[in-house]
C-alpha positions, 0 to 999 in steps of 0.5 A, spaced: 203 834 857 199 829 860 193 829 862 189 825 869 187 819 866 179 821 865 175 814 864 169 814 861 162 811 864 164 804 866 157 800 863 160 804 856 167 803 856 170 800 861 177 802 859 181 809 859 183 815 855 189 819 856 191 826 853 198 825 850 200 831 846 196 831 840 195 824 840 190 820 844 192 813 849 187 809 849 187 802 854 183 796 857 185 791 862 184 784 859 187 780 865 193 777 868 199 775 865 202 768 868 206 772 873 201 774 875 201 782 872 195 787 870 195 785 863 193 791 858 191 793 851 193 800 849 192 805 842 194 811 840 189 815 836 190 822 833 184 826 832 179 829 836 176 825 843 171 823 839 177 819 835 179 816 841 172 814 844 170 810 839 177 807 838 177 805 845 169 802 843 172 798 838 177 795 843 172 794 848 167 790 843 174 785 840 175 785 849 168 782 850 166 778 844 175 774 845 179 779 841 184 780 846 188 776 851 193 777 855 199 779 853 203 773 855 208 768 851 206 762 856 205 755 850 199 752 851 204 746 853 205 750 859 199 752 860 196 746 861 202 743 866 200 749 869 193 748 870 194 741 871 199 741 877 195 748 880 188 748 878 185 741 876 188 738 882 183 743 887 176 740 883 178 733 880 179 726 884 185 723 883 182 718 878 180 723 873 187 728 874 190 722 872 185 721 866 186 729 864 194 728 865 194 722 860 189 725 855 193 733 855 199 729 855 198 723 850 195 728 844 193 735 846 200 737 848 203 733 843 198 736 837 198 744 840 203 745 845 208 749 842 202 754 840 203 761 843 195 760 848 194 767 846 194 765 839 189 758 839 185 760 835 178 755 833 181 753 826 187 750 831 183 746 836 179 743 829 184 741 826 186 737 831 180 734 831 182 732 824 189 729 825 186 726 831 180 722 826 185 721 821 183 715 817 191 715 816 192 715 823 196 709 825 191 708 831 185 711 829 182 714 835 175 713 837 170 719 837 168 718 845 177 718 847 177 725 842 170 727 845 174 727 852 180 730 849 178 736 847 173 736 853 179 736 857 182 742 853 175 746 854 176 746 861 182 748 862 182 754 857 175 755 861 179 757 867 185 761 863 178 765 860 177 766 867 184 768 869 183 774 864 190 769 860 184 768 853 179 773 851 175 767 848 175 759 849 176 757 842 173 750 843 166 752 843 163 751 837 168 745 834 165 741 831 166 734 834 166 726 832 159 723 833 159 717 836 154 713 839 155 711 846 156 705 850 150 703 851 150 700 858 148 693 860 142 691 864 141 684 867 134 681 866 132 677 873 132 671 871 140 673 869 141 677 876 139 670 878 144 665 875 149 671 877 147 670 885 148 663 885 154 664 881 157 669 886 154 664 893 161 662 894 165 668 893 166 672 899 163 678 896 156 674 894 153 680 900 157 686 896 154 683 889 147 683 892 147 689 895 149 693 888 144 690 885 138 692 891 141 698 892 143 701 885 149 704 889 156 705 886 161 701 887 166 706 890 160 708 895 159 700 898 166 698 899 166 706 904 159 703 907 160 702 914 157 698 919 156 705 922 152 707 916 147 700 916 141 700 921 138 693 920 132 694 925 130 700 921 132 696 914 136 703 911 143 704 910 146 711 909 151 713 903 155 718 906 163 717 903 166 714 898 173 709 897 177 712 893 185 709 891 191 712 889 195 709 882 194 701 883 191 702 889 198 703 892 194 709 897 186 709 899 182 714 903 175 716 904 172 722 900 165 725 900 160 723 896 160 725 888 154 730 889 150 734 894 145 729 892 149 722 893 150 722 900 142 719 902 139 714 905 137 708 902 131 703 905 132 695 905 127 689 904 128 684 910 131 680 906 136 683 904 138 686 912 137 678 913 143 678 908 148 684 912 146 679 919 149 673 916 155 677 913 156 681 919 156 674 923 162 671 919 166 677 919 166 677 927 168 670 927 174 672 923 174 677 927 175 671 932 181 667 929 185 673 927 185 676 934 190 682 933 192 682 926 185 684 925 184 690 921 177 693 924 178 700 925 175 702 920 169 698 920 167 697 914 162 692 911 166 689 906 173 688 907 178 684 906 180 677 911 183 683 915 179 688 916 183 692 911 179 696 905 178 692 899 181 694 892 177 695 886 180 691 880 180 685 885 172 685 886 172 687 878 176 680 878 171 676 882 166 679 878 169 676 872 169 669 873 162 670 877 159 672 870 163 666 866 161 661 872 153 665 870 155 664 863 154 671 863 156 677 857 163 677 860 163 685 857 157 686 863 161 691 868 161 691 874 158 699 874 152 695 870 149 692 876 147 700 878 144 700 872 141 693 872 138 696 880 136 702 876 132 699 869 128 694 874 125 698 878 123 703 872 120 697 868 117 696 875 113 702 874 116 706 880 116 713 879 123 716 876 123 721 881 124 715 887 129 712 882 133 718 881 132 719 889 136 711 890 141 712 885 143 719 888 143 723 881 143 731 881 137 731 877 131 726 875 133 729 868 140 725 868 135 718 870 131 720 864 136 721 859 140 715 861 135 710 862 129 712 857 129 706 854 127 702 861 121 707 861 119 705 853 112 702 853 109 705 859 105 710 854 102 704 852 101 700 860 098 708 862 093 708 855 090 701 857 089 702 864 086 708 863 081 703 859 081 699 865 078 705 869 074 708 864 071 700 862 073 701 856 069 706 854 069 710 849 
């Protein structure tokens, strides 16, 4: 005979404990299969009720600390194509599915794929940093690209964590390749100079200025609309970005990349003279191409028609800007954020208003990327703390 379930205090077990004749059935719900199907773990204890309570324990602690999974035999191959068609797409712009796409498919799948996702266990995910690291790999990878690939892999088993597939994300605490970082390149005045003048007979010279003013992403200046500029007021507004599709076969407008990105950035004279003079040769091509002009979308820097430009042709521009500068051919374009960024705070301006120019989430992120802009400013407070004091001791 079997009796109602009776469950046990919920902040105690959160499983139940069945009478079965002379035995025990004690279960835990630990998730959802890929079906979508209540997923539970059971056990049949003979003995007392004492017997089964502390065996549903037991059950309840592997539950808690990522002993038990859901009980299905989806790969972790067709976990990760299913998370990359029903769950990244949700929170990633194109451009990073297609990176998570090309890292899952390149070497996590080809590594792991076939593992049952439930039976993932730590000591796989390092030994696939192992093979991923190999010395006697015929490519091997740099530390950053491994860095990304297990990043990707730890995201998509956070979201299986989640969906109560996984009990645990096994790649916590992996141990991963140290590598330094790219350390970015930040132009000195005197090259920001040299790159203007190369840049003044490109139709981009304005673009190139701004980025260097303004600190603002590349992506965010070629979304600026006029709409978005007050030349009188010498302020421009951030509220978009320009977002293309593979090889820029599609583009379209997004929201900014974080809550504090959209903001409104304040000009010196000489630049709104610069955006005056640019927005006056735009209308004379406005002029001459009459109704083949692209202007509805307002936009400060576009193409001869109007139309939104593509990235990797500015890139192009950029490039032969810096051979004309004779200029490291290894700066990027993004480096004209972080030179804006370096020369304001060797400028003595106060990390909080940097961060506030560059629409960071946090001042903490502009401490950590440009600590080496603020070296030597101990030593600048010390003797102007001298100075006040005359010198004394």
């Amino acid at each position: 005979m079997i009796e109602v379930a009776k469950r046990l205090p919920k902040a105690r077990t959160s499983g139940t404990i069945e009478k079965r004749g002379e035995s025990w059935r004690v279960r835990v719900f630990v998730g959802f299969d890929a079906a979508g199907k209540r997923v539970y773990r059971s056990q049949t204890v003979k003995g007392t009720k004492a017997d089964a309570a502390a065996a549903l324990a037991k059950l309840v602690t592997a539950k808690h600390e990522g002993g038990l999974g859901a009980a299905t035999r989806e790969t972790v191959g067709e976990f990760l194509e299913r998370w990359l068609r029903d769950v990244a797409p949700q929170k990633t712009r194109d451009r990073t599915l297609r990176l998570y796409t090309f890292l899952i498919g390149r070497y996590v799948k080809p590594d792991l794929g076939a593992v049952r996702l439930v039976k993932l266990s730590p000591a796989d995910v390092q030994a696939m940093i192992s093979r991923l690291t190999s010395a006697a790999r015929p490519r091997r990878l740099a530390p950053r690209t491994v860095r990304m690939a297990i990043g990707v892999l730890h995201n998509a088993l956070a979201s299986a964590q989640r969906m109560g597939l996984v009990g645990r994300n096994v790649t916590e605490g992996a141990e991963l390749p140290r590598g330094s970082s790219k350390e970015m390149k930040a132009l000195t005045p005197e090259e920001v100079a040299r790159l203007f003048k190369a840049t003044d007979t490109t139709p981009l010279a304005t673009f190139f200025r701004l980025s260097v003013h303004t600190g603002a992403r590349p992506s965010e200046l070629l979304a600026l609309r006029w709409a978005d500029v007050r030349l009188d007021e010498q302020r421009i507004r951030i509220e978009r970005t320009l977002a293309t599709k593979h090889r820029g076969e599609e583009w379209r407008f997004e929201a900014p990349k974080t809550e504090r990105s959209a903001r409104t950035l304040p000009i010196s004279s000489g630049v709104a003279g610069v955006l005056r003079a640019h927005r006056a040769e735009q209308a004379k091509r406005r002029l001459s191409y009459g109704s083949a002009y692209q202007g509805d979308a307002d936009l400060v820097f576009a193409t001869e028609l109007g139309g939104p430009l593509i990235l990797r042709n500015v890139v192009r521009t950029f490039k032969g800007a810096l051979e004309g500068a004779k200029l490291p051919l290894t700066t990027r374009l993004y480096d004209l954020r972080h030179t804006a960024a370096s020369l304001l705070l060797a400028a003595g301006q106060p990390v909080t208003a940097v961060s506030e120019r560059l629409g960071h989430r946090n001042s903490a992120i502009t401490l950590a990327v440009y600590s080496h802009a603020l070296a030597g400013q101990g030593e600048r407070a010390a003797e102007a703390m001298d100075r006040i004091l005359g010198g004394g001791a």
